[in-house]
C-alpha positions as CSV (number, residue, x, y, z in Angstrom):
1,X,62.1,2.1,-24.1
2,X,62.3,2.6,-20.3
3,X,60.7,5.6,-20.4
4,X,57.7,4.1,-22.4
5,X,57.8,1.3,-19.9
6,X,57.3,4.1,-17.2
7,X,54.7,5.9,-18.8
8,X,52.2,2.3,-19.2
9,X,52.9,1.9,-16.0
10,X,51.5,4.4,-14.2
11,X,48.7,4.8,-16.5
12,X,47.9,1.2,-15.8
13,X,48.7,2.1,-12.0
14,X,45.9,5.1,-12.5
15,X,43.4,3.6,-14.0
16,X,43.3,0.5,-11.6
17,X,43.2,3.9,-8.4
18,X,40.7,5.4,-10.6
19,X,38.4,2.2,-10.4
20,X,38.7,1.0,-7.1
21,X,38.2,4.6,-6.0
22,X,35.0,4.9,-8.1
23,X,33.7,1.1,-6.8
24,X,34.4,2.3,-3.2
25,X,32.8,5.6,-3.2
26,X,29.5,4.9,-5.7
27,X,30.5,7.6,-7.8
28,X,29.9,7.3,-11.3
29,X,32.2,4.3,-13.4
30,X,33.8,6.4,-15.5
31,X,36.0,3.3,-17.1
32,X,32.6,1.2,-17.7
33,X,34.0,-1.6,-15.7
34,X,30.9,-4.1,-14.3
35,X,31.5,-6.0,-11.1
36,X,29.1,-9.0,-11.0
37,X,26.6,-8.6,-7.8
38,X,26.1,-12.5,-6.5
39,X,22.4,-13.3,-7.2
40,X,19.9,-14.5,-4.2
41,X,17.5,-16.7,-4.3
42,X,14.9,-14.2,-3.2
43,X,13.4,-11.9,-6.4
44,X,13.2,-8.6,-6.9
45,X,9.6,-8.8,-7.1
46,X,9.5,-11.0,-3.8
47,X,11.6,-8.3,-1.8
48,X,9.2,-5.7,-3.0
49,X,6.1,-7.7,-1.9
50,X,8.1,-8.4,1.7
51,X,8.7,-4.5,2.0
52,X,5.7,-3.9,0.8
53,X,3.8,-6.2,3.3
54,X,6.1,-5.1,6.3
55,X,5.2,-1.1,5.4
56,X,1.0,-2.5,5.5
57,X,1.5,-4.2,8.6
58,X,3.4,-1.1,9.9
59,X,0.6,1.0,9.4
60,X,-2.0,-1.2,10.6
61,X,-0.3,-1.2,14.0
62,X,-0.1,2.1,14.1
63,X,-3.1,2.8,13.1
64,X,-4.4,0.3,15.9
65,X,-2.1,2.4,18.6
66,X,-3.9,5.1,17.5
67,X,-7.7,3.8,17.7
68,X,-6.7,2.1,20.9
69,X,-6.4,5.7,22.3
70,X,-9.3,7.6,20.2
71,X,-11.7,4.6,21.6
72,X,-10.4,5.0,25.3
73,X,-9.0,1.6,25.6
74,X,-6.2,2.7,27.8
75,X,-9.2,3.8,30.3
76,X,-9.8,0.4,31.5
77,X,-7.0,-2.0,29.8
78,X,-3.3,-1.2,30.9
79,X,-0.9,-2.7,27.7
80,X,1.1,-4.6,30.4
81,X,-0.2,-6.9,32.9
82,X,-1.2,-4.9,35.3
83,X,-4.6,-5.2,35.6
84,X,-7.4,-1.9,35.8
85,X,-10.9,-2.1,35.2
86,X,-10.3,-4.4,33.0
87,X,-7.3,-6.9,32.9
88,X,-3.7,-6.0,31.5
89,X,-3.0,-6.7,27.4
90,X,0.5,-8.3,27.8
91,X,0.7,-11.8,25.8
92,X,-2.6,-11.5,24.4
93,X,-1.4,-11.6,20.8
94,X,-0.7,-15.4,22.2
95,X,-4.7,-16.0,22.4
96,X,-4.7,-15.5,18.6
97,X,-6.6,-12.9,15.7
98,X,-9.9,-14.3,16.6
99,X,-10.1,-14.6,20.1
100,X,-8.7,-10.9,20.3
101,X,-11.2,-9.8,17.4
102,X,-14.2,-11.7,19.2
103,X,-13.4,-10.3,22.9
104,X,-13.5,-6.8,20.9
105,X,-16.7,-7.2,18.9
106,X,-18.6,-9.6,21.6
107,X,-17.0,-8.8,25.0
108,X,-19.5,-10.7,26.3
109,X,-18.8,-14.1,24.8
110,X,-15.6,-14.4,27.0
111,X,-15.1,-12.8,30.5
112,X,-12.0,-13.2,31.8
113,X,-12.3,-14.2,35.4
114,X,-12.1,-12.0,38.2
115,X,-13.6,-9.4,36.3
116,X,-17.1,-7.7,35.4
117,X,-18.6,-7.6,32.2
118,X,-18.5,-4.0,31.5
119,X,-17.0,-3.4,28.4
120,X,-19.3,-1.8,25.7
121,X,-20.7,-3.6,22.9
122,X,-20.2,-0.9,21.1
123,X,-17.0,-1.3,19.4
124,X,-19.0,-4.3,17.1
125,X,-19.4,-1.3,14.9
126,X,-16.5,-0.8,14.2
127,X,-15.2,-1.3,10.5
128,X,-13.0,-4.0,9.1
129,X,-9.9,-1.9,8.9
130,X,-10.0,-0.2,12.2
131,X,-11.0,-3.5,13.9
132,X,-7.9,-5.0,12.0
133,X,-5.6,-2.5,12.7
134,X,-6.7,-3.0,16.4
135,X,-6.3,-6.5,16.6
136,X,-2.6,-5.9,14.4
137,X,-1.6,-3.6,17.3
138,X,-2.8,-6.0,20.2
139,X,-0.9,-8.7,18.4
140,X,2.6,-6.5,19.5
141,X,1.6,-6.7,23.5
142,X,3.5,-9.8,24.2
């Protein structure tokens, strides 16, 4: 009888290692034993949009990083306050989508003072996603 006692005991003993060390390691549950996950509020299908929105918006400033340099912004517009030709970027993304889209596609509208008007028109041409991408990427100069 002792013996018997001995044997259930360590089985018992092994099979609770054997579970904690599958749990701990994500290896396979080979005993089939479920551990309830809790539950949040937030759905699967919501965290997927969230990530999903955070990888667009990702790309959209990078994307604007990128045209801000193949449209030779960073010749007249430094991305901190110091000013150059034109005045420093920092803490525009305060002024707002629309003021930063308009100074882009009308840069005549809007002259900040102290400075000329001498940026090109030319940049009204540009299309919807490069123009948000750049105004996604000016956003980030705070």
């Amino acid at each position: 009888m002792k013996h018997i006692k001995t044997v259930l005991f360590s089985t018992a003993f092994m099979i609770c290692i054997n579970a904690l060390f599958a749990c701990s390691n994500g290896t396979d549950n080979t005993l089939n034993v479920s551990t309830s996950v809790p539950s949040n509020d937030i759905t699967d299908s919501t965290r997927l949009t969230n990530k999903s929105e955070l990888l667009t918006t990702t790309v959209k400033i990078e994307n604007g990083q990128k045209q801000f340099k193949q449209l030779g912004c960073s010749g007249c517009h430094n991305t901190d306050s110091t000013k150059l030709v034109g005045p420093g970027l920092a803490g525009i993304g305060d002024r707002g989508d629309e003021y930063i889209r308009n100074s882009i596609i009308n840069p005549s509208a809007e002259i900040v003072d102290g400075y000329l008007n001498l940026m090109p028109s030319s940049f009204a041409s540009l299309d919807d996603s490069d123009l948000d991408a750049l105004v996604a990427y000016l956003r980030t100069l705070n």
